[in-house]
N, C-alpha and C positions, 0 to 999 in steps of 0.2 A: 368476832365469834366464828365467821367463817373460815380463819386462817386455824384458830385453836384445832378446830375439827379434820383439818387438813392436814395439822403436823400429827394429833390423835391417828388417825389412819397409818400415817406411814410409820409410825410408831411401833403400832400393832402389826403391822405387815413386817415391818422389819423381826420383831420379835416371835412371831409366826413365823416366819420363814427359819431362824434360827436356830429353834426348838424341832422344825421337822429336819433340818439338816443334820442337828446331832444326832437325833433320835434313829434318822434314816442312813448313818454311817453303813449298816452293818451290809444294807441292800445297794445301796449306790455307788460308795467307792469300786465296786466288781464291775458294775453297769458301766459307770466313768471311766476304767483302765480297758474292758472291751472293746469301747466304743475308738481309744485313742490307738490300739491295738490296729484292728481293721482300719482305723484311715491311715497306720504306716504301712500296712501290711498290701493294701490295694493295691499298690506302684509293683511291688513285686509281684502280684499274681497276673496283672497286666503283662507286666514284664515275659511271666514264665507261658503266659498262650502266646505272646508275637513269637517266642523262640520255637516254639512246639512242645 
């Protein structure tokens, strides 16, 4: 009974998460290409104060 309950859970979390991932396309893909944006972008702004 206790295994039933434990695959129930990840069941539901799986499918929760799902449903907010599709639903949350509109807001998160922007958020996820910023985020990947700024850590390429860092090397270079690094780069551009050691030069002056």
């Amino acid at each position: 009974m206790r295994n039933l309950t434990y695959v129930v859970y990840i069941l539901l979390f799986t499918i929760l998460s799902t449903i907010v991932l599709y639903f949350g396309r509109s807001f998160l893909v922007p958020i996820a290409l910023a985020a990947i944006m700024a850590t390429l972008f860092i090397e270079v702004s690094n780069w551009l104060n050691n030069v002056g």
